[in-house]
N, C-alpha and C positions, 0 to 999 in steps of 0.2 A: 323393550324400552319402557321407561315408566310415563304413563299419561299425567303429567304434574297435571292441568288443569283441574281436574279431578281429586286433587289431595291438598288435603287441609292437613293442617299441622300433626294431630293427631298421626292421619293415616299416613305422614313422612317417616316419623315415629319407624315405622316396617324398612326403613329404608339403610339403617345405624344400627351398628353394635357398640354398645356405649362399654370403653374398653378403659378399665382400672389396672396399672401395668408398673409402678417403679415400684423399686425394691423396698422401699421401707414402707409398703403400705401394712396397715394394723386392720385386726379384724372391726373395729368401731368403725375402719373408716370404706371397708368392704360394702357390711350391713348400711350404711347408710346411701353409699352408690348407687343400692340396688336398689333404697326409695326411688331415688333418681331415674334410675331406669324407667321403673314402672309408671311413674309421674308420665314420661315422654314416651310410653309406648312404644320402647323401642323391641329390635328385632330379636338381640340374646345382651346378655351382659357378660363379658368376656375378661379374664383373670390369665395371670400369667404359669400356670402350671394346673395340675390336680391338689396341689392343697387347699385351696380354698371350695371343692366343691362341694361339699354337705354344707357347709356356711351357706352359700350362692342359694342351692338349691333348697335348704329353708327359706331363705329370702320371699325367694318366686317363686315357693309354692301359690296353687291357686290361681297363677298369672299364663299366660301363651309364650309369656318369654324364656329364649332358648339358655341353656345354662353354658357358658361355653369356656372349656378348660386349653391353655395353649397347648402343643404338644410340643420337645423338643427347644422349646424355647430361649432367647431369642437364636441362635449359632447354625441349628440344626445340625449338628457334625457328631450324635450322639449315632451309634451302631441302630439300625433298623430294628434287630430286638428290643434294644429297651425303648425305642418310642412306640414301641406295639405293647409293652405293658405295661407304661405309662399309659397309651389310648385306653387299654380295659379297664386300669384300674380308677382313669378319670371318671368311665360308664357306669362302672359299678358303683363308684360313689353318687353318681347322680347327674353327672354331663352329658345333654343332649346334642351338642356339637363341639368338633376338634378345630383347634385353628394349629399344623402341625406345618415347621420349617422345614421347610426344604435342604438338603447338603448341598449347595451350593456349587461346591469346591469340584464335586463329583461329579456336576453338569457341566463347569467347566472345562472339568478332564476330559470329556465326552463319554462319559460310563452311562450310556443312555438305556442300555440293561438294567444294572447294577440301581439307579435311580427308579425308573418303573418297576421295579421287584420289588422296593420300597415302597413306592404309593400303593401297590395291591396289596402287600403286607400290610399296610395302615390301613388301607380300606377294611378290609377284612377283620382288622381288631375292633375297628370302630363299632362293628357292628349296626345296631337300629341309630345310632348319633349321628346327625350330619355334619361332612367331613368338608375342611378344606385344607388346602396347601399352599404355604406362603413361599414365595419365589424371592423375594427381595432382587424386585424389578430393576431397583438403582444399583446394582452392582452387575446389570447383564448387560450385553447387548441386544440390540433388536431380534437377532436371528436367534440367539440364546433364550431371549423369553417365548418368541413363540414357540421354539422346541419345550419348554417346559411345558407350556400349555398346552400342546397337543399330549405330552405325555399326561398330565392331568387330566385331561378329557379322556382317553385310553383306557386309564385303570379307572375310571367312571366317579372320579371325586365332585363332589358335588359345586366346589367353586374353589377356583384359583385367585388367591389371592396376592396383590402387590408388592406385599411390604410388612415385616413386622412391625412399625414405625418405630422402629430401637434408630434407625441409622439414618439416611438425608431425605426420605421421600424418590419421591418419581414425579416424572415430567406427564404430563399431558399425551404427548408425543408416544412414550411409553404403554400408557393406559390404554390407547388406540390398537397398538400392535396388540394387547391380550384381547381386547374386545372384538378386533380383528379375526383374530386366528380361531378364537371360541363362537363365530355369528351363528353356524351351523353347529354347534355341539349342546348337551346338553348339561353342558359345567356353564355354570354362571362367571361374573366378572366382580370381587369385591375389591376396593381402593382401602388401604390403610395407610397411615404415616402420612396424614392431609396435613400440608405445612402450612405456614400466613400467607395471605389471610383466608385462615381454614372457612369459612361459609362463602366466598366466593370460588373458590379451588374446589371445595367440595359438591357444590351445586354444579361445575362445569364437567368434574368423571360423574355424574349421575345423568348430565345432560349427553355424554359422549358414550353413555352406553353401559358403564358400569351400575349394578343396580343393591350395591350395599358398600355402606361406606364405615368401618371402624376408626372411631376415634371417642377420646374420652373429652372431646369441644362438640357431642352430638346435642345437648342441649343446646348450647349457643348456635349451632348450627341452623335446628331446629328452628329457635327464636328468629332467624334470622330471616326467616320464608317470604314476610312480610316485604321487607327491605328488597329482597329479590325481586319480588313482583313490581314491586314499585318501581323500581331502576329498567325495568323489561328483560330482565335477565331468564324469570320465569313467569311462562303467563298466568295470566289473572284465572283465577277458583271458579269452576261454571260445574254446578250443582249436574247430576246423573238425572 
């Protein structure tokens, strides 16, 4: 659980993957994102495939922030082979973390095999990157995402994630059941697809447990810390 008291704007920064993700984005408008990033400290800067990572990772050379290539993106219904060499070939260009879609479809057929052969196949490609796995929470049910999660915990992925925010978000309600079902594991909770109004929504999955939240609203989010505490949403800054 994050001790907000303790965290000033800066150290929220750790808290966000500041994610650049529609189709028509240009590389002027990449390169300049990742000013962005590094401005707020955030946790990695997250693109929608392996083409942009030597771009990325010029960027952030010299910085702590993680490079982070999607994998599979957004559908996830490509064959396990090729998101394992899309994972490598993300690494090999320079991505320190995988944000990789889940098959959906195959969870819902109950191929709970067939799915976990797949997260250890990505683990495994991922190599030294830190991985995660997006479940796109708003299309399961309760009982559905925690079976993801626990298969995510399993094959030792390092955080299950929500949502690729391509589609409607997830409820509150939702973000509970992964926080839920991961309290004893050692996969984390990240929230993506934070809908309006994104710095109220997003400060309550960080309050509920989740401890990284992707979206490309983390500066305004960020900015928004103030306003939080003010309101008593998040308590007031009391120095270490």
């Amino acid at each position: 659980m994050i001790d907000f008291k303790h965290m000033t704007k800066w150290d929220m920064g750790k808290c966000f993957d500041y994610a650049i993700l529609p189709k028509d984005t240009t590389e002027e408008v990449i390169r300049r994102e990742c000013k962005v990033a590094i401005k707020y400290n955030c946790k990695a800067f997250c693109f929608s495939s392996s083409y942009w990572t030597k771009v990325v990772a010029e960027e952030l050379q010299g910085t702590d922030l993680l490079v982070g290539a999607g994998i599979g993106f957004p559908f996830g219904q490509q064959s396990s082979a090729v998101k394992c060499f899309e994972a490598e070939e993300a690494v090999r260009q320079g991505a320190t973390v995988l944000d990789n879609c889940m098959n959906v479809g195959a969870l819902k057929d109950k191929k709970y095999k067939e799915v976990l052969q797949e997260f250890k196949d990505y683990k495994k490609a991922a190599g030294p990157a830190m991985t995660k796995m997006i479940i796109e929470a708003e299309m399961l049910t309760d009982e559905e995402i925690a079976t993801a999660c626990k298969l995510i915990a399993e094959a030792e992925i390092d955080w299950a994630k929500s949502s690729s925010g391509q589609f409607n978000g997830m409820s509150l309600e939702q973000v509970l059941v992964m926080v839920d079902t991961l309290k004893d594991a050692k996969t984390k909770v990240k929230v993506s697809g934070v809908k309006f109004p994104r710095p109220q929504n997003a400060y309550v999955f960080l309050l509920a447990g989740a401890e990284l939240i992707g979206t490309r609203a983390a500066p305004q989010i960020i900015d928004s810390l103030d306003t939080m505490r003010r309101i008593g949403m998040i308590p007031e800054y009391e120095e270490k």
